[in-house]
C-alpha positions as CSV (number, residue, x, y, z in Angstrom):
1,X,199.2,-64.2,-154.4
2,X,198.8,-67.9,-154.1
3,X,199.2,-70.3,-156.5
4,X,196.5,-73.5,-156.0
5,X,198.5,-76.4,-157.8
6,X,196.2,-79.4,-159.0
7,X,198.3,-82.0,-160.5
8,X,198.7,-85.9,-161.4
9,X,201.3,-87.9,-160.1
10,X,201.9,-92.4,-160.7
11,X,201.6,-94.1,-157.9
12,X,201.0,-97.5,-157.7
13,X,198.9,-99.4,-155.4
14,X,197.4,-102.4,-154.6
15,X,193.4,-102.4,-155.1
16,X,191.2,-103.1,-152.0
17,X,187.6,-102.0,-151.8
18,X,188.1,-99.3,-149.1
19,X,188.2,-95.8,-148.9
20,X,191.4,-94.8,-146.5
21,X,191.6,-91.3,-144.8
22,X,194.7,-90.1,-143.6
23,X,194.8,-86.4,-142.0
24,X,198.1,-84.8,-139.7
25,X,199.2,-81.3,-138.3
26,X,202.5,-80.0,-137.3
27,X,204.2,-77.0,-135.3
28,X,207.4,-77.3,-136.4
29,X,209.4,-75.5,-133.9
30,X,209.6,-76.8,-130.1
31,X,206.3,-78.0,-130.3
32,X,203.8,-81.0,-131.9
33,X,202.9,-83.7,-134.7
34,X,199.8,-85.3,-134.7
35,X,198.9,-88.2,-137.0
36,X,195.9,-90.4,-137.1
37,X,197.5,-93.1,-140.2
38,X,195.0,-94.6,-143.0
39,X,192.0,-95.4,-141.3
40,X,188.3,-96.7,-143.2
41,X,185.8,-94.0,-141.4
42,X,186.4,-90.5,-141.9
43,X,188.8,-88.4,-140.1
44,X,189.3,-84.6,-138.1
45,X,191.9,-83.2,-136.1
46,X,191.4,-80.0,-135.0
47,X,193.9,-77.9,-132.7
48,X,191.9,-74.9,-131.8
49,X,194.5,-72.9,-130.8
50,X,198.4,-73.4,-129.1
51,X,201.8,-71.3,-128.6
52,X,204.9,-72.5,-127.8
53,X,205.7,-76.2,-127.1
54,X,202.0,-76.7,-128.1
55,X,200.6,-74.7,-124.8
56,X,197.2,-72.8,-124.9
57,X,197.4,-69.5,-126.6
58,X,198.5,-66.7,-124.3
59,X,196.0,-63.4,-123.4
60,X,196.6,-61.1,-126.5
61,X,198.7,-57.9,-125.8
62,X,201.5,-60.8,-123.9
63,X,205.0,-59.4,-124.6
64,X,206.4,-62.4,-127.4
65,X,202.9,-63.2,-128.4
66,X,202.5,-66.8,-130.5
67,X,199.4,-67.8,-131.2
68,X,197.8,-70.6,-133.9
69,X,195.7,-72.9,-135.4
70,X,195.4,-76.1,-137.4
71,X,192.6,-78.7,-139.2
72,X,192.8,-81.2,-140.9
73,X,189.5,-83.1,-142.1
74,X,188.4,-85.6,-144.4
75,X,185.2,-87.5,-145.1
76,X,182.6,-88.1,-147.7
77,X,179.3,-85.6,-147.9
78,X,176.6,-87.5,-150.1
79,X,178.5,-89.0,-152.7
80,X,181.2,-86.0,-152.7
81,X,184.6,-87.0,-151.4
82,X,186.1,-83.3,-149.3
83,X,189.2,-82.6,-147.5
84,X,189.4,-79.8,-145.5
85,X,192.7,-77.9,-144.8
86,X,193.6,-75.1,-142.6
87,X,197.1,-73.7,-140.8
88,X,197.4,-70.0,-139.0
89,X,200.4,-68.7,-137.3
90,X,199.9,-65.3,-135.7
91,X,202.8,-63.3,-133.6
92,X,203.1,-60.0,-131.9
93,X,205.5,-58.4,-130.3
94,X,208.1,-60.8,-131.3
95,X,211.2,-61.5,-128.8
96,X,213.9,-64.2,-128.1
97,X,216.4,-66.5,-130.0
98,X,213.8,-68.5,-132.1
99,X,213.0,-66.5,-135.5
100,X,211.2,-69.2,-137.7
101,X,207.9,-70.6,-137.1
102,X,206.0,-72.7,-139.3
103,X,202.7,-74.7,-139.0
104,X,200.8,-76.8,-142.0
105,X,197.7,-79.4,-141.9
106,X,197.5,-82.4,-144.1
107,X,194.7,-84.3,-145.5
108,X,194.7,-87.4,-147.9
109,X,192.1,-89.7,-149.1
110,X,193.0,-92.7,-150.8
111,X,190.4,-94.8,-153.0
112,X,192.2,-97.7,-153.6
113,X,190.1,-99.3,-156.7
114,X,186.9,-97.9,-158.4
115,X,184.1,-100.0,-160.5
116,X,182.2,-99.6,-163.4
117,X,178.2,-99.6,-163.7
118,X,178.4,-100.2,-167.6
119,X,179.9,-102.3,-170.4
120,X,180.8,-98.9,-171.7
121,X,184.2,-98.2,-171.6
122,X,187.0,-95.6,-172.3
123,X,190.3,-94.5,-172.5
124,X,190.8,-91.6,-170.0
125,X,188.7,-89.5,-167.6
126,X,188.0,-86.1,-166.6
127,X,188.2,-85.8,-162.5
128,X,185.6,-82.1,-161.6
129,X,186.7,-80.7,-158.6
130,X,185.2,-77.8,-156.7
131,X,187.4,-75.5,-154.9
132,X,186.8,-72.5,-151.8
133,X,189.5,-71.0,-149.4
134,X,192.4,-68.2,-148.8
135,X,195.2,-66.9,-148.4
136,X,196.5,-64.0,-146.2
137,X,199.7,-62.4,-145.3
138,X,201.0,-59.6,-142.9
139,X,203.7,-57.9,-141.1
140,X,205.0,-54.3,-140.0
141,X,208.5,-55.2,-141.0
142,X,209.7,-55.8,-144.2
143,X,212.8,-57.9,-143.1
144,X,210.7,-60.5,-141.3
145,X,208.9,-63.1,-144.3
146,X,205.9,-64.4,-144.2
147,X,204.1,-67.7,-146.2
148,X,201.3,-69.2,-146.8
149,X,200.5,-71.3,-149.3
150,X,198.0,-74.4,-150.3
151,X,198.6,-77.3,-152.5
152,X,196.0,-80.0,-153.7
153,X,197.3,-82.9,-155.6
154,X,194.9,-85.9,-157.7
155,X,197.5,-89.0,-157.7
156,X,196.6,-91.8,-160.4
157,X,197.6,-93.3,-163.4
158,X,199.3,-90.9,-165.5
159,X,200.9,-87.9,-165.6
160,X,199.2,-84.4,-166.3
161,X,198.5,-80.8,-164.8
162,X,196.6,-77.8,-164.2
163,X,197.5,-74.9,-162.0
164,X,195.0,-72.4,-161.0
165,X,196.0,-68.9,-159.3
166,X,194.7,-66.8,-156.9
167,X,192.8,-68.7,-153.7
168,X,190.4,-70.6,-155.9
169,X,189.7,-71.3,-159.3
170,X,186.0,-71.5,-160.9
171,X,184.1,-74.8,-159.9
172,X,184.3,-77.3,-161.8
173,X,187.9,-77.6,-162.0
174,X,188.5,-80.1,-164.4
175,X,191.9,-82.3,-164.7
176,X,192.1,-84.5,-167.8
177,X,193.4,-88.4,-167.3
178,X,194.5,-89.7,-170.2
179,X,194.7,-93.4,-169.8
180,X,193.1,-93.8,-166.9
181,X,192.7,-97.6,-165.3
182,X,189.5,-97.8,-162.6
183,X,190.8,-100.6,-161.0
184,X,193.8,-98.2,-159.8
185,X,192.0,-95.9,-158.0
186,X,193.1,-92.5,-156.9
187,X,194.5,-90.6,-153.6
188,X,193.3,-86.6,-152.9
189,X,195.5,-84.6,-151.0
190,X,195.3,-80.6,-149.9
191,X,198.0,-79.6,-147.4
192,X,198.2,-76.4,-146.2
193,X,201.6,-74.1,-145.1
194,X,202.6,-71.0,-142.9
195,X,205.1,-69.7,-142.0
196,X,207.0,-66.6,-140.4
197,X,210.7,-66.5,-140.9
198,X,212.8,-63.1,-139.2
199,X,216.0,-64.2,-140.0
200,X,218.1,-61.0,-139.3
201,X,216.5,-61.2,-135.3
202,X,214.6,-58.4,-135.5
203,X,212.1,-57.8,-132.3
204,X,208.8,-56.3,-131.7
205,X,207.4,-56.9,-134.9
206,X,203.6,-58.2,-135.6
207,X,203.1,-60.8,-138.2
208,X,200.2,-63.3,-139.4
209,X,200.3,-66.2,-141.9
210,X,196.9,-67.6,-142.9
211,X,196.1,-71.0,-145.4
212,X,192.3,-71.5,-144.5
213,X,191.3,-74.2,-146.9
214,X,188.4,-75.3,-144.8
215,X,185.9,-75.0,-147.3
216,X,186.9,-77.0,-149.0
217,X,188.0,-79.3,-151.9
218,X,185.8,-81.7,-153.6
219,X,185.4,-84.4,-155.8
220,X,182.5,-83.5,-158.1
221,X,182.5,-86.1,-160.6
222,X,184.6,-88.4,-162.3
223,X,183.0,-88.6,-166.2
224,X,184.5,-91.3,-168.4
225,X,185.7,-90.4,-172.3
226,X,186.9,-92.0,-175.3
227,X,190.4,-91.4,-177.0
228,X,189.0,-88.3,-178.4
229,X,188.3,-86.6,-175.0
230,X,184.3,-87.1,-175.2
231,X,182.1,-88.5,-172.8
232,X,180.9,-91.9,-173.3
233,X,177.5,-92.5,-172.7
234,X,176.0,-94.6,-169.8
235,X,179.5,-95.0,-168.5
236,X,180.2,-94.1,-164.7
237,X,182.5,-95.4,-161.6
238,X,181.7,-96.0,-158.0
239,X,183.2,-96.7,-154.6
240,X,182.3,-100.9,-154.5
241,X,182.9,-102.0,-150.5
242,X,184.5,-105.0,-149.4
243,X,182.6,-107.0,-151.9
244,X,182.4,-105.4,-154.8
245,X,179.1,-103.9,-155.0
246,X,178.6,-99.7,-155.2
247,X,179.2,-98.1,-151.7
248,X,179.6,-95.1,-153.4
249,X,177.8,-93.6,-156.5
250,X,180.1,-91.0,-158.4
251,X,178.4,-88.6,-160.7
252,X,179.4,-88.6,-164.2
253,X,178.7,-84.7,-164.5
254,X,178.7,-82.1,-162.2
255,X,176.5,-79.8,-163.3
256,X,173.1,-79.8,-161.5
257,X,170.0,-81.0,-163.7
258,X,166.1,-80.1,-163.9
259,X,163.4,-81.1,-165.3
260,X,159.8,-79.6,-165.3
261,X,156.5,-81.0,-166.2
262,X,153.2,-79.4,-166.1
263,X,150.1,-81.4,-166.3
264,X,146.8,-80.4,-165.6
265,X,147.7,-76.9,-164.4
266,X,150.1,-78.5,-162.1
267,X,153.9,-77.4,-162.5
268,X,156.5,-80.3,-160.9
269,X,160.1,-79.0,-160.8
270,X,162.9,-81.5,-160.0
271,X,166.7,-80.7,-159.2
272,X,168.9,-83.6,-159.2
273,X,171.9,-82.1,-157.5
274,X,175.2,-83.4,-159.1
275,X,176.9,-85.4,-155.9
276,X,173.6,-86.3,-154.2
277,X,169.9,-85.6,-153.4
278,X,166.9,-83.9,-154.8
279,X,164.9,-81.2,-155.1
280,X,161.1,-81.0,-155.5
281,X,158.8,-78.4,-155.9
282,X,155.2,-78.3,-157.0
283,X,152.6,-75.5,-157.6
284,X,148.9,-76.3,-157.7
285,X,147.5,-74.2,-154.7
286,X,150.5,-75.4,-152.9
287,X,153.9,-75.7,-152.6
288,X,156.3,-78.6,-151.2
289,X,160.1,-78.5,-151.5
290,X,161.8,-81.8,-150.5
291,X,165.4,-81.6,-150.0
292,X,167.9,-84.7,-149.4
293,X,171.6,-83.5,-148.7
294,X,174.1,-86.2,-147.0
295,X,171.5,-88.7,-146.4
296,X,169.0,-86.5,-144.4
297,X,166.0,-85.1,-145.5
298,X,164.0,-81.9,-144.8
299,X,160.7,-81.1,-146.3
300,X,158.7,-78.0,-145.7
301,X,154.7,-77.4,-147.0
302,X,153.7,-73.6,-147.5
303,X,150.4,-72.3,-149.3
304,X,150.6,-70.3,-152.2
305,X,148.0,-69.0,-154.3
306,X,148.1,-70.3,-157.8
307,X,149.4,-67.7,-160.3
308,X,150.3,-67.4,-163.9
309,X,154.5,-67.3,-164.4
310,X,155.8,-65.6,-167.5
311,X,159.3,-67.0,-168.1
312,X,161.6,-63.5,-168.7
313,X,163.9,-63.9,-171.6
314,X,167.8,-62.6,-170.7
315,X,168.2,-58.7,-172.1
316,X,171.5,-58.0,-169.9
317,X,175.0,-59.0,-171.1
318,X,175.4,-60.7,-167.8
319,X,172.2,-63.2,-168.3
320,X,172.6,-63.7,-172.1
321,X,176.6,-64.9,-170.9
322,X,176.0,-67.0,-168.3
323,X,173.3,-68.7,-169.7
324,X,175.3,-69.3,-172.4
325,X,178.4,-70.8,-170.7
326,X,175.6,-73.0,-168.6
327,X,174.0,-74.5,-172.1
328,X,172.9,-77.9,-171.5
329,X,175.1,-79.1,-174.2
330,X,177.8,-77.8,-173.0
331,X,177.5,-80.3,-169.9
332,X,180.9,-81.3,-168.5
333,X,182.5,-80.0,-171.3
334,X,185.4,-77.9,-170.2
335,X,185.3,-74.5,-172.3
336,X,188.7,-73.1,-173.3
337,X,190.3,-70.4,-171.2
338,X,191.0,-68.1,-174.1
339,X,187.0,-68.2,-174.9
340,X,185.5,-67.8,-171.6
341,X,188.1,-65.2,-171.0
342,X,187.3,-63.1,-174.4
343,X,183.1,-63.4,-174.3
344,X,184.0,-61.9,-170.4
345,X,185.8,-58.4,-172.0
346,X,182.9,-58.2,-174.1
347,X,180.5,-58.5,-171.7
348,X,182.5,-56.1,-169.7
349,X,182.5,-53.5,-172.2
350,X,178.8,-53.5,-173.5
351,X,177.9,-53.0,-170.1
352,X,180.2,-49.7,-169.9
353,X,179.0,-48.7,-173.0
354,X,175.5,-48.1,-171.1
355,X,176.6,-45.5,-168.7
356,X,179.4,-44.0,-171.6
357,X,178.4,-41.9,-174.3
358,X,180.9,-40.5,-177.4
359,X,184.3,-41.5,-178.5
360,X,184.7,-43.5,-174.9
361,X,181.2,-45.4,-176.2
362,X,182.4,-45.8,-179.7
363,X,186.2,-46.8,-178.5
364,X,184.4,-49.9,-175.7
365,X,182.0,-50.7,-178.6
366,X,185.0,-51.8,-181.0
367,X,186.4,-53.7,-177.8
368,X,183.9,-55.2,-177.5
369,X,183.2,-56.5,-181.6
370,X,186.6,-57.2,-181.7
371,X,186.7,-59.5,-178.6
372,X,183.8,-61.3,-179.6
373,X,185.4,-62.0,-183.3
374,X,187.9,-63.4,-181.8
375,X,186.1,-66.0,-179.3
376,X,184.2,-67.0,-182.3
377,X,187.4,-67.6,-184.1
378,X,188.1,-69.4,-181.1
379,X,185.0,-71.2,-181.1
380,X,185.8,-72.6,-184.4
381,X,189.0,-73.7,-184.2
382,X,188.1,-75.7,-180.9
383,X,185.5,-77.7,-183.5
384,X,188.3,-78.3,-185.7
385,X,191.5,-79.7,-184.4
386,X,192.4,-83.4,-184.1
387,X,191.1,-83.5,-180.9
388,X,188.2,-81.2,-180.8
389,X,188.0,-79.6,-177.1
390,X,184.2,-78.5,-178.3
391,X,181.5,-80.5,-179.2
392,X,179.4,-78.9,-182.6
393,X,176.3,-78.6,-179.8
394,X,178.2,-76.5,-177.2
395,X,180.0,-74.7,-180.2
396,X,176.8,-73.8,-182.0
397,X,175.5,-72.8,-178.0
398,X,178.3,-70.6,-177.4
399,X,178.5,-69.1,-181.2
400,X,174.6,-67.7,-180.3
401,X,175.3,-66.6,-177.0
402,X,178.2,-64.0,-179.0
403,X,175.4,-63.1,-181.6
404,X,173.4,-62.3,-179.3
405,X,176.0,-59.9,-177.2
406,X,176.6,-58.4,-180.3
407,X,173.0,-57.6,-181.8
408,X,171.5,-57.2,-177.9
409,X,169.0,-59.6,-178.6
410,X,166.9,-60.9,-176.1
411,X,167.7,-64.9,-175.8
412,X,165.5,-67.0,-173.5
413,X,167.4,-69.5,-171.5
């Protein structure tokens, strides 16, 4: 199991209206270290494969096999900030003197100052990241150890943490900045490790290390909030360049929004995707999709014939829970753990219930009442503290979404 470590650490800087990239990889033993330094476009190293002293990989099935790899990539997708991050060590057949081997790739981006698009201000900020990659570990003999292990760190003004297990956590990640200055900008970094360490010199063995972060970590969206943890309204930050002005347009949510209209028989969706570009799609004897991603854009035209749509209202648990978690007024608010985690056993157990039937039915139907009691107690107290981590429109959202669990009644969405 690896543990995916986002945290906050102070640094200061001083502001310049840049963004600085910064990637490296490493064979520690006998072999390489490759840096490029803080440069302004973005940045890739990629070592597609070596072995020893940094020499092509040999044909597998070679007595003393060694084989790796290592990237290391940042850049900016849309309006999306990403590091990439990936380090594999591979041996089999292990012989001779050397018994530790250890690779890693390193990626940093630093954003030396932010600005403001409104008056609006606040106290602190919540930073949404969006997280994909493994881990993987092997060997046929227990004395030999083997690591691999990824660590992502968010470096700015103040000091707080979140640690999520496993190769992932859920996107959006969200990482809470109390006191948070714009001008001061932030650095991203995701390094990944490996490593294969025999130390009582045993030989023969097979053994492989994997960190493959390569897709990927993100910057969502940065939203601004008050001294009470709520988002201000109108407020936002960008990326200015060398003179200021926005390079670089960070979304203040990172949740995806549409909007429909129908007029005259003609149905218009739009999907503003959080991060960058659009999505378009009208029916009237015809359908177009336009789609901007990263400044390109694609459109395809395809006949339809007109028909009537009949919007399905949610009757599984699955539906009725997700589109409660995904409420609109529960927009970039990050939902407590003990909540999310509850209104999932009950969703679990209603849906056993269906292929159950006596005392095992009765016994997952009390699971599941009881669970649900408690994420509405839950609920509540998140309305109530000092600093209320819900606002009364996601609490009300979520409170229906358990009614509705409970009763099994149908709740469009």
């Amino acid at each position: 199991m690896m543990a995916f470590f986002l945290g906050l650490l102070c640094v200061h800087r001083t502001a310049s209206a840049i963004i600085l990239y910064d990637v490296g990889v490493g064979f520690r033993q006998n072999g390489f270290n490759i840096f490029r330094g803080q440069r302004t476009d973005p940045q890739e190293i990629l070592v597609g494969e070596f072995s020893y002293g940094g020499a092509l990989c040999p044909a597998p099935g070679t007595p003393n096999f060694l084989c790796g790899r290592l990237h290391s990539q940042g850049g900016l997708n849309g309006s999306r900030l990403f590091l990439k991050s990936e380090a594999r060590l591979k041996r089999t057949d292990a012989q001779g003197p050397n018994h530790e081997y250890a690779a890693y790739a390193d990626t940093v981006i630093w954003v030396p100052s932010l600005g403001t698009n409104s008056a609006a201000t606040g106290t602190g900020a919540y930073f949404f990241f969006g997280l994909q990659g493994m881990t993987a570990k092997s060997t046929n003999n227990p004395a030999v150890t083997v690591q691999a292990f990824a660590v992502a760190t968010l470096e700015t003004g103040t000091t707080a943490s979140v640690q999520c297990v496993d190769e992932a956590c859920s996107a959006p990640i969200p990482v809470l900045v109390r006191s948070f200055n714009p001008t001061s900008g932030f650095r991203l970094r995701l390094r990944s490790d490996v490593a294969i360490v025999a130390p009582t010199a045993p030989t023969g063995y097979d053994a492989e290390a994997i960190a493959d972060f390569d897709d990927t970590l993100e910057l969502l969206a940065i939203q601004i909030v008050d001294d009470q943890d709520r988002p201000v309204p109108g407020a936002s930050v960008f990326i200015p360049d060398d003179k200021g002005q926005p390079m670089v347009e960070i979304p203040s949510t990172p949740l995806d929004t549409t909007t429909t209209t129908t007029l005259n028989g003609t149905s218009t969706t739009t999907t503003t995707l959080a991060g960058g570009g659009t999505t378009t799609t009208t029916l009237a004897g015809g359908s177009t999709t336009t789609t901007t991603v990263a400044g390109s854009t694609t459109t395809t035209s395809v006949p339809v014939v007109p028909t009537t749509t009949t919007t399905v209202p949610c009757v599984t648990p699955t539906c009725i829970l997700d589109g409660g978690l995904q409420d609109l007024a529960c927009a970039g608010i990050a939902i407590p753990a003990k909540i999310t985690t509850k209104l999932q056993q009950a969703k679990g157990a209603i849906e056993q219930v269906a292929t159950t039937s006596g005392k095992a039915a009765s016994k997952l139907s009390k699971r599941a009442k009881r669970a649900l009691a408690q994420a509405k107690a839950g609920i509540r107290r998140a309305t109530r503290s000092k600093k209320p981590k819900l606002s009364a429109g996601c609490a009300a959202a979520l409170v229906e979404t358990a009614d509705a669990l409970a009763a099994g009644v149908p709740v469009a969405r």
